[in-house]
N, C-alpha and C positions, 0 to 999 in steps of 0.2 A: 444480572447475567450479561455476560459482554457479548456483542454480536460480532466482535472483531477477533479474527483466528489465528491462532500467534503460531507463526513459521519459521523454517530454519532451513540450514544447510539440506538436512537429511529429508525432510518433509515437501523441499519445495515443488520440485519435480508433481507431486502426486496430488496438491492443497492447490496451488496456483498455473503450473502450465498442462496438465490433468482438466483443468476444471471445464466446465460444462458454459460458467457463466462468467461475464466478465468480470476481473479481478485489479482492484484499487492496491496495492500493496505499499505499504507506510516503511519505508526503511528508515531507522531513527537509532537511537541510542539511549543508554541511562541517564548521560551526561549533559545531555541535551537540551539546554532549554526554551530554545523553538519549540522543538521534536514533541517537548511535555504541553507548550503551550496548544498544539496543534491534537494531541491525544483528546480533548472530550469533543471537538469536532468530528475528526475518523469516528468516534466512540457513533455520534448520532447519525454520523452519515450511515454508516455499517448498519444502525438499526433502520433507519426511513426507509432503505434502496435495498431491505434485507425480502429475497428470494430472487431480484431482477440486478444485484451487483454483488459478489463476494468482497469482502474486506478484509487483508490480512495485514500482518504488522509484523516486521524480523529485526530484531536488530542487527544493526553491520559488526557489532563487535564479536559477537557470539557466533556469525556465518558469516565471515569474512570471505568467503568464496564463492558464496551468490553476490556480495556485495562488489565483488571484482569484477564476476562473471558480467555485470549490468553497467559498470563505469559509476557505480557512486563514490563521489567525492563530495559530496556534501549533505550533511542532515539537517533538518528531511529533504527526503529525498522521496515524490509518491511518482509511481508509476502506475499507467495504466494497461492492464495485458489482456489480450484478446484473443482466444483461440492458442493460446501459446507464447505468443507475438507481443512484442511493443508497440502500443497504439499510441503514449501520451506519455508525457512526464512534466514535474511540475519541480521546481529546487527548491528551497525556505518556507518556512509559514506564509498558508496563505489563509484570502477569505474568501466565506462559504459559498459565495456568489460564483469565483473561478473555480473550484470544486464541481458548482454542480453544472456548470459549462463546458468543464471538460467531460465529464460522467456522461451528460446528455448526448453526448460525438460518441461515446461507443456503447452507449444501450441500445 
């Protein structure tokens, strides 16, 4: 079961600036292959930091109007959102080390 909560246009609003807790969100693509390289990381992060971080994942093709709304031009693209708010953002594959350095700045 995946701990990672797949979002979109219509959803976002109520799954990530809604949310109660802070939210890692993975903007990727199908095409992608950073983005794939980068999915079983989010997959573990999402499970370890599961109750103290939300993890969701949208892709930019399918909600290309969140993806405007936010300035992504590049996947992946994770952001870190806080109360609503942009607290962090990271561009290309990264490693687990800067993941969980940025995570640690807003839990």
């Amino acid at each position: 079961m995946s701990h990672v909560v797949a979002v979109n246009d219509d959803n976002f609003q109520s799954e990530v600036i809604e949310s109660e807790q802070p939210v890692l969100v993975d903007f990727s693509a199908e095409w992608c292959g950073p983005c794939k390289q980068l999915a079983p990381l989010v997959e573990e992060i999402a499970k370890e930091y599961n109750g103290r971080l939300k993890v969701a994942k949208i892709d930019v093709e399918e909600s290309q109007q969140t993806a405007m709304k936010y300035g992504i031009l590049s996947v992946p693209t994770l952001l870190f959102l806080h109360k609503g708010k942009v607290a962090d953002q990271l561009v290309g594959n990264q490693p687990r080390q800067v993941l969980e350095e940025r995570i640690a700045k807003v839990l």
